[in-house]
N, C-alpha and C positions, 0 to 999 in steps of 0.2 A: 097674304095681307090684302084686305080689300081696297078696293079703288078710294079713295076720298078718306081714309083712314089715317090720321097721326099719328105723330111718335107722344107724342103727350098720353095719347089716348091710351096706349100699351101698357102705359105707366100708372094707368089709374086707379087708385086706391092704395096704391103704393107708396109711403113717405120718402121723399127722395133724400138721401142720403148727404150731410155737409161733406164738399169738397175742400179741401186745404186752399189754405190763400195764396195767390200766384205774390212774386214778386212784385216791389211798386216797376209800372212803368209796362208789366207786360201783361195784356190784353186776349182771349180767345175770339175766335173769329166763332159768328153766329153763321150755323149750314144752312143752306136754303132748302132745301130738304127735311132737315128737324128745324120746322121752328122752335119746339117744347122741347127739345133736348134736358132730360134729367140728369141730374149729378150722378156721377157713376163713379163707383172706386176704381182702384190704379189696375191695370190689366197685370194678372198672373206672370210669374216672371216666363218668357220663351213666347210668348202670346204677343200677339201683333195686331194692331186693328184692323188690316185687310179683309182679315179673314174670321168673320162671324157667322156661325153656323144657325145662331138662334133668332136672325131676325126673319120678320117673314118675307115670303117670295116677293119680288118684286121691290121690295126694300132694299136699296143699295146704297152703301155708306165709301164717301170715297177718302181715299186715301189722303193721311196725314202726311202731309209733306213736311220736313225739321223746319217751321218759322222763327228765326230769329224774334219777328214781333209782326204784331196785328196789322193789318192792312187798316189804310186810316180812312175813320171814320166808322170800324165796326169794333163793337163792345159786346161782351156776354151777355146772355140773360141775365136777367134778377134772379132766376131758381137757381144757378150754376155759382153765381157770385161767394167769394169768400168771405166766410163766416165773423174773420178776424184779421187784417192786415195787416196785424202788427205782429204773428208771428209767421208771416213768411221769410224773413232770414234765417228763422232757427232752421229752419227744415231745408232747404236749401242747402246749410251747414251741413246737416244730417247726409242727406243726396251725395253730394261731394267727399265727405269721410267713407262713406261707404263705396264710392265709386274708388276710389284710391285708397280701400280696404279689398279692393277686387272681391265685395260682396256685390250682391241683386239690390237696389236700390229701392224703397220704398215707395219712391215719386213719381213724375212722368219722367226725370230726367235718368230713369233707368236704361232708358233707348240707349244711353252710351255703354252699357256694358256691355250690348250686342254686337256692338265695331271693335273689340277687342280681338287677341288672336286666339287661335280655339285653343293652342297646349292652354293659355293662361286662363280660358274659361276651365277647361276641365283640369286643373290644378284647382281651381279657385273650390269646383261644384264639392271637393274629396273634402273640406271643411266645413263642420255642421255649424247650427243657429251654437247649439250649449257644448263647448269642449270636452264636455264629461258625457258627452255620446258617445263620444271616438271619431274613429276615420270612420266614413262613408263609406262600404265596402263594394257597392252596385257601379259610385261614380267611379272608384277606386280602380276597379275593374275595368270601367272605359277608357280611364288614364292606360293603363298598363297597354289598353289594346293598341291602342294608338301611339303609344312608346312603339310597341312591337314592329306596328306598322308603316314605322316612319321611325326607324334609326336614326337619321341625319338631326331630329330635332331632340333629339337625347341634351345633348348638352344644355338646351334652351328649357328644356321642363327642368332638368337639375340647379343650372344656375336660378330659376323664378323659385323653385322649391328652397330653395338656400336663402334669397332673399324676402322671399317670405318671413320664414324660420327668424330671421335676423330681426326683423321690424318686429316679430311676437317676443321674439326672447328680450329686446328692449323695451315693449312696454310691459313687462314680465308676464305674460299671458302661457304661463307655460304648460298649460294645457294642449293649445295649439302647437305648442313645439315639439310635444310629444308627438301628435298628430302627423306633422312635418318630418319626422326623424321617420316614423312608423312606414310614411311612405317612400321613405328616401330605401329604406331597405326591401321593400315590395319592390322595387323595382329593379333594385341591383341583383333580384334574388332571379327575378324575371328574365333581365336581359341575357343576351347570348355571352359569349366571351368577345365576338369581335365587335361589340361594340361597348365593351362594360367601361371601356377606358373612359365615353365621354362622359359619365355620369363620375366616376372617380374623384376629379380634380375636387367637383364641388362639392361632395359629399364629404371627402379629406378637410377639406378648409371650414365645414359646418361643423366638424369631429373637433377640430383645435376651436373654436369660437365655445363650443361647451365645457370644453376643457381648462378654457381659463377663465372662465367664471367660475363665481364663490361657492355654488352652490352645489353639492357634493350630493343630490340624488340626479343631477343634471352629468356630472364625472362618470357617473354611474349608467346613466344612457349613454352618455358616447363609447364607452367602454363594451360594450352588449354591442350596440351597432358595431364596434370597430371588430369585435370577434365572430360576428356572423359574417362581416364582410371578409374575414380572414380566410375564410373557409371555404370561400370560393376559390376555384383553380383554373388562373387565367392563364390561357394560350401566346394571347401576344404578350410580347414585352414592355414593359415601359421602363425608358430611360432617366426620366426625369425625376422620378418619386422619390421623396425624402419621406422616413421616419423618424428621422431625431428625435423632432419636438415627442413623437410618440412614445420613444422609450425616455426620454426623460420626464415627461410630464407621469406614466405609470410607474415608474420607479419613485419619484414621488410620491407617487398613492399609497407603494408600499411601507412607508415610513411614515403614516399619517398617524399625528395624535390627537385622534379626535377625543373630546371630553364622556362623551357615551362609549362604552366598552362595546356594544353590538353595535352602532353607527361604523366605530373605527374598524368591527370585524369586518364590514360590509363594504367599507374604502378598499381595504388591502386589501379581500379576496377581488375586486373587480383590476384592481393595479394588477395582481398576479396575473390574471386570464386575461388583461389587456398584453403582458410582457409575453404572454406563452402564446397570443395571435402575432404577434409583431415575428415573433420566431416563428413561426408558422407561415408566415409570409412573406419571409426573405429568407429563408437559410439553404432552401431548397433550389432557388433563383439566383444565377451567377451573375445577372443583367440587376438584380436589386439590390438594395445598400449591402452592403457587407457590414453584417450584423456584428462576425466574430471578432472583429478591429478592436483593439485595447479600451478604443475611449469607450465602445459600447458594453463589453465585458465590464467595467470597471463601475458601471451601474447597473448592470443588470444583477450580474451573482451577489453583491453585495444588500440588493434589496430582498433578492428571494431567501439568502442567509440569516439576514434578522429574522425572517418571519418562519421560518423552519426552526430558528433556536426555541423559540416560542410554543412550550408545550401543553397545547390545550385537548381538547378533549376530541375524539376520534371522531371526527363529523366531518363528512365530506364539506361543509362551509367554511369550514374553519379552516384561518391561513396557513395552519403550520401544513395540513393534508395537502391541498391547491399548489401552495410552494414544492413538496416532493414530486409532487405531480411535473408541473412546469418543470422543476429542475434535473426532473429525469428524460424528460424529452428532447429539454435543452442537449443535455451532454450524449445522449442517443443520437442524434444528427451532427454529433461534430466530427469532420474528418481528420484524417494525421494532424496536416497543419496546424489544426483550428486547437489541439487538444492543450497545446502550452496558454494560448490566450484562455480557455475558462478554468485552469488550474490557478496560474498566477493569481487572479480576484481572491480565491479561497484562500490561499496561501496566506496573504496580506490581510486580509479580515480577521481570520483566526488571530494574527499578531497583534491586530490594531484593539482589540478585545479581548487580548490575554487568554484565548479558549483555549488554548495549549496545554493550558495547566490542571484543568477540568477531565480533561480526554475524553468524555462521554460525548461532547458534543461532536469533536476533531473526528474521532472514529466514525461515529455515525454519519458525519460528511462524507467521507470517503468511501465507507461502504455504498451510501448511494452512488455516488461516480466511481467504483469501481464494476459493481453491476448494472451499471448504465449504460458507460462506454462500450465500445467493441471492444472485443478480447483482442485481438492484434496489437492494439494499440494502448496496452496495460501497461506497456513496459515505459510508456513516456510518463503514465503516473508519480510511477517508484524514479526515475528520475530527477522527477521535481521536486519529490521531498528529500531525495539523498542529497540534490544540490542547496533544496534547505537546509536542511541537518548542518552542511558545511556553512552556508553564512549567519546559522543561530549557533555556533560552537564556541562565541564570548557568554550565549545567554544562561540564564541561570540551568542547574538541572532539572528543575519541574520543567522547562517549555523542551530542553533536549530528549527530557524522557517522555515525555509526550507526544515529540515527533517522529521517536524510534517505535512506540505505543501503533500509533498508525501505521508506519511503515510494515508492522507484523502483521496487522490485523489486513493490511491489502495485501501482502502475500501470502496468507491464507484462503482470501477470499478467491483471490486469480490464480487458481493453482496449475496452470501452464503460462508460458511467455511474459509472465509479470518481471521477470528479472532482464527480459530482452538479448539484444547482443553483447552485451557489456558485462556479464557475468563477474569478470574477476573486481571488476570497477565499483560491484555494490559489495562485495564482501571487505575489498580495499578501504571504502568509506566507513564502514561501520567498525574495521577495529583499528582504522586512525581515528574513531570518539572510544575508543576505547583507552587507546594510549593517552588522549589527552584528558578522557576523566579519571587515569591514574593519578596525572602530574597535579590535576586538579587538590587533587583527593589529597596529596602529600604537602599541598604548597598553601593549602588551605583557602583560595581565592583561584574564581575562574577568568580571570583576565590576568592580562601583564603587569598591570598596574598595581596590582597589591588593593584594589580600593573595595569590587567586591567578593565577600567571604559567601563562602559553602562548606557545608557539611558532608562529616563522614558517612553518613545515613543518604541524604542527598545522593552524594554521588554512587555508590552502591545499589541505591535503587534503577539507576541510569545503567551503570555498569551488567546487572541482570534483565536489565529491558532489551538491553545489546545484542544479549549470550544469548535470548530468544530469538529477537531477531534473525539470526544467525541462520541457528536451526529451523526458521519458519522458511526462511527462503534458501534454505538449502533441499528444505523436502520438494521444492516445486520443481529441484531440477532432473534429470538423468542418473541413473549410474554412474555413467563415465562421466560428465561434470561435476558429479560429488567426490570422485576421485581426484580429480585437479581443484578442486577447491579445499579437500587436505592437505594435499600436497601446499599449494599457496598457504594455507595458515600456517603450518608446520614451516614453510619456509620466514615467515617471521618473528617465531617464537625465539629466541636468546639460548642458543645452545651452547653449551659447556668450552670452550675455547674454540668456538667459530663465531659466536657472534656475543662477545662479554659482556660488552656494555650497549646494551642496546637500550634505549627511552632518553629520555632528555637530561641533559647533564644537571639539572636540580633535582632530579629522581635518586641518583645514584641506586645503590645496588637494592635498597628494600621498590623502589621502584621497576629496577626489572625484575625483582622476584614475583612482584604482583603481576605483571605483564607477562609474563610466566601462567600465570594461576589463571587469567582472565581467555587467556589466547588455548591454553589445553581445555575449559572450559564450552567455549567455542567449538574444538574439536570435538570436544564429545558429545554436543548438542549433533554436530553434523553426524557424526558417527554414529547415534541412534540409531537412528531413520535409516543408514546405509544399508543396501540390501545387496548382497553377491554372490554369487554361485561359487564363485573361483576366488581361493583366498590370496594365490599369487597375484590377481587382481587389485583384491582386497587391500592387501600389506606389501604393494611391493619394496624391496631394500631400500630403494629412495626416502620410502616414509619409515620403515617400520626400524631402519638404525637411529636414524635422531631421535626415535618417539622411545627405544630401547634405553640411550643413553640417559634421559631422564629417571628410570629408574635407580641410577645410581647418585642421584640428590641428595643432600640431609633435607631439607624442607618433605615432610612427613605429607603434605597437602599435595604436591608436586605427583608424588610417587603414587597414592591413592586415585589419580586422576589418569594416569599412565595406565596403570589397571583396569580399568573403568576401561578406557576406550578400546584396547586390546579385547577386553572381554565381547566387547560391544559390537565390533569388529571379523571377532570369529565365531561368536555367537549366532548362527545362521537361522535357526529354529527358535527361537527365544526361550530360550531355559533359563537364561538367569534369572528374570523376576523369580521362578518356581525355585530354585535353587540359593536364593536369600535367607529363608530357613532350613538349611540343611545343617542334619546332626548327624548324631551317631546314628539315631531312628530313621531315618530319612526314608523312606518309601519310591525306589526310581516307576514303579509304576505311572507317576503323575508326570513323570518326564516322555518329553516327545522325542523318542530315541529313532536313529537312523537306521533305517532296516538292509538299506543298499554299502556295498561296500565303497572304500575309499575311491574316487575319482583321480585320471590319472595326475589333474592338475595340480590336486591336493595331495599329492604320495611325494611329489617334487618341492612341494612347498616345507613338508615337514621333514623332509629330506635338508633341504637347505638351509630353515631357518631352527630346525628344531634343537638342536645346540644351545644355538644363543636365547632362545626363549628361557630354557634350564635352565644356563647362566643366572641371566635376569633373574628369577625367580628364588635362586639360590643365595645369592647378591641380596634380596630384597627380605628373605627370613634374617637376614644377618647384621640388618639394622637396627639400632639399638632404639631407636624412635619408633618403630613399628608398633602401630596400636591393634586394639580388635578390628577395625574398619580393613586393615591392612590383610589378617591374618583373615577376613571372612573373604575379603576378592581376592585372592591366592586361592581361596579353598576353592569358588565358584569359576576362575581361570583354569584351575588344573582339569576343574569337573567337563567344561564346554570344549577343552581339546579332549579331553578322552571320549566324550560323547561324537564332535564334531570329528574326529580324526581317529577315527575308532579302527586298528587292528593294532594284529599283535605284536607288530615290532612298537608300535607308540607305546602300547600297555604295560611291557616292559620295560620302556626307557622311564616310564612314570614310576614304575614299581621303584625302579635305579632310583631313582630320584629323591623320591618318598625316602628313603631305607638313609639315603645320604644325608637327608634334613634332619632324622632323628639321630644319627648320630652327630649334626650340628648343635643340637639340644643338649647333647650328654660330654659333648668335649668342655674342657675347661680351659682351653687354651682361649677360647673366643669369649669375649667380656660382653654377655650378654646376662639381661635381667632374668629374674625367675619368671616376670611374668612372660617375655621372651621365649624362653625355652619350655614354659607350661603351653603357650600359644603355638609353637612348633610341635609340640606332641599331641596337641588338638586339633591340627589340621591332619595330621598322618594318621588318624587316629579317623576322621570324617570322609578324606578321599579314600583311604584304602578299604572302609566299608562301601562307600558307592562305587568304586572301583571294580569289587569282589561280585556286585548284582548285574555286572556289562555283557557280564558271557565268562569270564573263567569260570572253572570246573568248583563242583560246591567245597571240597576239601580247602581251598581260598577263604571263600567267605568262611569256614568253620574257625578258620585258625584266627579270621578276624573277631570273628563273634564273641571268640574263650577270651581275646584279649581285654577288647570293650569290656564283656563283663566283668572280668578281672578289676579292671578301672572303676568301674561302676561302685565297687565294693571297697575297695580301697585306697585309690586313688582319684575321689572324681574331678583335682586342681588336674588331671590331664586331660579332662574330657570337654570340649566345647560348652558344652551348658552350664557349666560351672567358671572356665576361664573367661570366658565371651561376655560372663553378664556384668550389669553394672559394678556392681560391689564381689570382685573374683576372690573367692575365698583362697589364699595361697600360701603354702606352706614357708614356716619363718625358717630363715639361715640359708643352706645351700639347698640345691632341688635335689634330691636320692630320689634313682628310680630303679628298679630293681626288676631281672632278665623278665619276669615273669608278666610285665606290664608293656614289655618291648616287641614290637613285631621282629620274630625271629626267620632273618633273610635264609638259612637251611629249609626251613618249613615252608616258607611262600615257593623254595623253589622244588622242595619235592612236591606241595600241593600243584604245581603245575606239572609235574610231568606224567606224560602221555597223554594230553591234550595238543593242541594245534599250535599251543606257545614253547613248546619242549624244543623246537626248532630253533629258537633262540635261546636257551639254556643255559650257552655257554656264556654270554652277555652277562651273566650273573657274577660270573667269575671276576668280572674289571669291575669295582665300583665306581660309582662313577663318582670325577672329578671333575669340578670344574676349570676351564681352561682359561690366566689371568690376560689381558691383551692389552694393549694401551688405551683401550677405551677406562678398561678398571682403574689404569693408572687415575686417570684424570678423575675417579672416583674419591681417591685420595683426598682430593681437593673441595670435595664438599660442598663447594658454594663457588657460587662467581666471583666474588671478591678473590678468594686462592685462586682461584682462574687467572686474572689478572696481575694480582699480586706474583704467583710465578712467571708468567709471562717478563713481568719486570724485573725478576729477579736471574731471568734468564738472558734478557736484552746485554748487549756485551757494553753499549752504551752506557749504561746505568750503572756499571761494578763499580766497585771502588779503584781508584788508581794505584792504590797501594797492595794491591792484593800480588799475593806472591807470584814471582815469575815461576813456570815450571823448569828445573831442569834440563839443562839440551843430553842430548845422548845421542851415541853414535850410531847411524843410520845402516844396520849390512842387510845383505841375503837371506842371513838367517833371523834376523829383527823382523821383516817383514815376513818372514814364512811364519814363523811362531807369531804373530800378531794375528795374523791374517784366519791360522787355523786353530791356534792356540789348543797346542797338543797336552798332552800331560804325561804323564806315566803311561806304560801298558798294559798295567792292569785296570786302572781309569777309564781308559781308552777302550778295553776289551768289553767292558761293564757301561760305558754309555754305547758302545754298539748293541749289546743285547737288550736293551730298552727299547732305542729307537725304534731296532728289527720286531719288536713287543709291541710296540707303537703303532708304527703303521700295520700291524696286522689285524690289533684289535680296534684301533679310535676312531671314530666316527671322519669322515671327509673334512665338516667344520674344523673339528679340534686338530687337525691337519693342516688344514691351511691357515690356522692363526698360527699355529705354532711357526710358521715356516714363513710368517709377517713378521713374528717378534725376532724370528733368527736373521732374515732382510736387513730387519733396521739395527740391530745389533752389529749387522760385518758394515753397515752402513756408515756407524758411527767409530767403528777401529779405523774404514779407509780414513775418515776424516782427520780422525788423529795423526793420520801415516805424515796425509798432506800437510797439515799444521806441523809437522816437525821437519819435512823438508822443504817448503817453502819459507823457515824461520830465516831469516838473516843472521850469517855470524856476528858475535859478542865485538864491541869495537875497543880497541884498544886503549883510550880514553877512558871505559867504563861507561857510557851515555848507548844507548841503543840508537840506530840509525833510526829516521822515520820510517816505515813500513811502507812498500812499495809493493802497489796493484799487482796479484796476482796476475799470470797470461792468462787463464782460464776464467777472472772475474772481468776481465778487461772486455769493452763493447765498444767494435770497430764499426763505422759505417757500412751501410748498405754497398755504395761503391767501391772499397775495399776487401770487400766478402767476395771469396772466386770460389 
């Protein structure tokens, strides 16, 4: 600038711009240096007066000192002066909002935002002029660096961010809160772990201020921030932090009824994904809330349950998907402990909402936590609903059979360790709801009270959800557990005078019959599935005499279910499906026949048990109730031993066998029906042709073929496909069958000689008999009621008083020797010695040793008599008999008297 040159002068031609009017009262000072000083607008915000690059050299303008007011006696120019003095309050007003808006002021009085602290300038600079710019990402960036660079003032940028936030969301400016949130998570995303805690407190408390406002795209923000901040993984601990408000305010969410159908979709999925960070960020943390605690279960499964019930369309937005989602991660991170606290919610929900009854929904609950859970920990599943089952056993049967529904469908799903330690405990549970939706079934109401009623349909659909049951988690176990879990059933079933009356005394006997029916049903579900190399295994005496004994039942149902599991049982290769339609025609090609011979386990087993099998089977053609059902599992029992236990001493005892049943058919001592004895000449008529294709020599099968054919043409009321079917066409009066249509036992045994079976040839010679034992006895009695009924009638208590005395008689030597061996004649004598010595040379071991039980309890029951006649008291003279006075031998002396 040259010498003698003005500030006026710079300015010339220039129209000088109006300055805003100062306050009344406050005055600019005139520089001695510009006298012509022109109005000049307000310096660029960060711009200082100092420092002017554009005046010229030698031109120096000094510094503005902050003047409260004009030094007196000096006044502005006229060219500087305000245009208008009456609106300098407004603007002033204006300076001051905006200075306590921590914006850049428009005025001179913007000098104060420069004395602020710098976090709150570079807070302030990250909000634009229009909120619908967004965040400033250049200042945004300076913030964060200066976060970086100064940890310690973390806390002080978050709380100014927060109250920021606060003052925008009240005058509802929620553009800028967006702004505010935006960076609240820029920064948490930034900072390290050890210092993320100071920014936490005020971020948490900005999250609950949006959350409980109305405004449900604002719920929708804190939700998103609270799930990105979830997902960080912080090292240090913090002791202090509470979630609550958090999971009760998203559990909330998920129960919203907003009026818009996508509004309210977009509430609940943001609830879910807030419930599924909340889990996410305590469950993993032992120092954070304990998420798994009742009161927090108790809102959390129940929110994600409604919106899973909820079946909408396969869209990963949609609440029911986000619910699976969250509720499979949930129960994926629960340990042992924790595994009762998110069952129980479910349990109670499904109640509180009758979904029991539905079972679509219940199952697909459980499905998902059962492939959610860890597998170790399967087994606390199935206990909580077994422990259900037992405190819903007043409820109707729709919610029992739907809790049993479930329980199948989870141990299916877990097919190891779902049944746990407790093994006998879940088969226990399940056939006490059996017993009690017998009682149900009978008494016609499932409470005590008589108030409510159920149906026979009802309970029956209950009673086979059971008998699945059963079998579903009987496949999940072992071998050997499946063998002790026969045994356990089998030891509760009501057998024939061991256990008479078993079920609840309003049941009476049709009630244990059904419990009967329902419990061998059971059995044969389990006995499917059983698979065993060793049928001594298989069948040991333990099981296979109770399960024996029921084939001497009248109950037709009873007997058919006896069959069933025996077949099922030694059926090792599964032939019986294939052998369901077995006829005359039968083709053993489709059968999967045993190429190895008998094992030594199995040569001891049919050794021991093979007898009484025969029995049974002998026993069971000779029931007068025996239907086709009866006489086709006999045929398919005989086929799977001679298949399963294949040489030639069994093939023989069958042949024996066979030969004995048709002449059961053709005796007329036994009061059996025609359809009876046509159905005995139609099973020996089907075994003995599949019998003949096993391995005997073909002169067998020929002599079988002439017969069948024979029948075919004349007789076919003996051949299966005519007695078997629905409508058995059957000859009227008596049945005549004549030699020609009979398997003749000369023939079968010359067609075997000089084969490998001739070895036993003589075995032809005995036919066989069956041997009667006291089990038979009790056969007699038919039913449980005679069970009992004799029992009582044999109780000495019960007799009548009047009943006559016997006889006394005199007690000698020779009394008790003839008592004792009860001799006869000697030729009697001579003639039961040469049977006996016949006896034991040709009968099998079994019929041996029952015979030699029945002869036991026989001298058993003469000692008895001996005693009852010499312990009688004599006749007293009076005519009155003395009281009866304790035997020495029934008398029971104390322990300290015993030497």
């Amino acid at each position: 600038m040259q010498r003698g040159i003005t500030m006026p002068s710079l300015f010339s031609g220039v129209s000088p711009p109006s300055l805003p009017s100062l306050p009344r009262g406050f005055t600019m000072p005139s520089l001695p240096s510009m006298p012509g000083l022109p109005s000049m607008p307000s310096l660029p915000r960060g711009l200082t007066a100092p420092s002017l690059p554009s005046l010229p050299r030698g031109l120096t303008v000094p510094s503005l000192p902050s003047m409260p007011s004009l030094p007196r006696g000096m006044s502005l120019p006229r060219s500087v002066a305000m245009s208008s003095v009456s609106q300098a309050p407004r603007r002033l007003l204006q300076d001051c909002c905006s200075v306590l808006d921590h914006q850049t002021p428009g005025g001179l009085c913007g000098c104060c935002w420069a004395l602020r602290p710098r976090y709150k300038r570079l807070v302030d600079n990250i909000f634009p002029e229009d909120p619908e710019e967004g965040l400033v990402k250049a200042n945004m960036e300076k913030l964060t660096f200066f976060a970086l660079s100064a940890p310690e003032k973390l806390d002080r940028i978050a709380a100014y961010l927060s109250e920021r936030l606060t003052r925008e969301l009240n005058r509802h400016r929620y553009g800028y809160v967006c702004i505010a949130m935006e960076a609240m998570e820029q920064l948490l995303l930034a900072c390290h772990c050890q210092s993320i805690n100071l920014l936490v407190e005020s971020f948490l408390s900005t999250l609950r201020l949006l959350l409980e406002h109305d405004k449900p795209h604002l719920h929708m923000l804190a939700t998103s921030s609270f799930v990105k901040f979830a997902n960080i993984e912080e090292d240090t601990p913090s002791y202090h932090r509470s979630y609550d408000f958090f999971v009760s305010r998203f559990s909330e969410m998920c129960h919203s009824e907003h009026e818009e159908p996508e509004m309210r979709n977009r509430i609940r999925v943001s609830g879910i994904r807030g419930l599924q960070g909340v889990v996410r960020k305590t469950v993993d943390d032992e120092l954070q809330a304990n998420i798994w605690e009742p009161r927090h279960m108790e809102q959390i499964v129940p929110a994600l349950l409604v919106n899973l019930e909820q079946h909408t369309q396969a869209d990963s937005e949609s609440p029911a998907e986000q619910t699976e989602v969250c509720f499979r991660e949930l129960l994926g991170r629960a340990a042992y402990g924790h595994i009762n606290n998110a069952i129980r919610p479910v349990l109670m929900h499904l109640d509180s909402h009758s979904l029991w009854e539905g079972r679509s929904f219940a199952v697909q609950c459980f499905q998902i936590i059962m492939f959610s859970i860890q597998s170790q920990h399967s087994h606390l599943v199935i206990q909580q609903l077994l422990g259900h089952l037992d405190a819903n056993s007043r409820s109707p049967a729709s919610v029992r059979a739907g809790i049993v529904e479930v329980l199948s469908e989870a141990a299916v799903i877990e097919a190891t360790g779902s049944v746990g330690p407790t093994v006998l405990e879940v088969f226990n549970t399940l056939l006490r709801q059996l017993r009690q939706s017998v009682d149900y079934e009978l008494t016609g109401y499932y409470d005590n009270a008589g108030q409510n009623k159920t149906s026979s349909a009802e309970e029956k659909t209950l009673q086979d959800a059971v008998i699945k049951t059963i079998g579903s988690f009987a496949n999940t176990l072992p071998v050997y557990q499946r063998s002790e879990v026969m045994l356990f059933i089998m030891g509760k079933i009501p057998v024939p005078g061991i256990y008479p009356a078993l079920g609840s005394p309003n049941a009476g006997f049709e009630g244990s019959r059904m419990i009967q029916v329902m419990l061998l049903k059971s059995l044969l579900q389990v006995s499917e599935r059983y698979e065993s190399s060793n049928l001594l295994t298989a069948l040991p005496s333990s099981f296979l005499e109770p399960l024996l004994s029921f084939t001497l039942m009248e109950d037709p149902e009873i007997r058919l279910l006896v069959l069933s599991i025996l077949t099922s049982l030694i059926d090792r290769r599964h032939n019986a499906a294939r052998l369901s339609a077995a006829s005359v025609t039968f083709d053993v090609s489709v059968l999967e026949l045993k190429e190895d011979r008998c094992s030594r386990q199995d040569v001891l087993f049919i050794r021991k048990h093979a007898q009484r099998l025969y029995r049974h089977v002998f026993l069971t053609c000779k029931e007068e109730s025996s239907g086709r059902g009866h006489y086709q599992a006999l045929i398919i029992l005989l086929a799977v031993l001679s298949l399963e236990l294949s040489n030639e001493e069994v093939l023989v005892d069958l042949i024996r066998l066979v030969l004995t049943l048709q002449e059961l058919a053709l005796s007329n001592q036994e009061c059996l029906s025609v359809f009876n004895r046509c159905g005995v000449h139609a099973l020996c008529a089907v075994f003995l042709q599949l019998l003949s294709q096993l391995g005997p020599p073909p002169p067998l099968h020929q002599h079988v073929t002439q017969v069948i054919e024979s029948r075919q043409k004349n007789t076919p009321h003996l051949l299966p496909e005519d007695v078997f079917s629905e409508n058995p066409r059957l000859p009227e009066g008596e049945l005549q069958v004549g030699e020609e249509f009979l398997f003749v036992q000369s023939k079968i045994r010359e067609a075997l000689t000089g084969s490998s079976y001739s070895a036993h040839d003589e075995r032809f010679n005995t036919p066989y008999t069956p041997e009667l034992t006291d089990e038979d006895r009790l056969s007699k009695r038919k039913s449980i009621g005679d069970v009992i009924s004799l029992q009582m009638d044999m109780n000495p208590q019960n007799s009548s008083e009047t009943q006559q005395k016997p006889q006394t008689e005199q007690i000698t030597f020779e009394t008790l020797k003839n008592t004792i061996e009860d001799r006869g004649s000697v030729e009697e004598e001579e003639r039961r010695r040469l049977q006996v010595m016949e006896k034991f040379q040709t009968a099998p071991f079994e019929e041996l040793a029952a015979h030699c039980g029945a002869r036991t309890s026989l001298l058993q029951s003469k000692l008895n008599e001996v005693f009852d006649l010499i312990i009688r008291p004599p006749p007293s003279p009076s005519g009155h008999s003395p009281p009866r006075s304790t035997p020495l031998y029934e008398m029971k002396f104390p322990d300290l008297c015993v030497y």
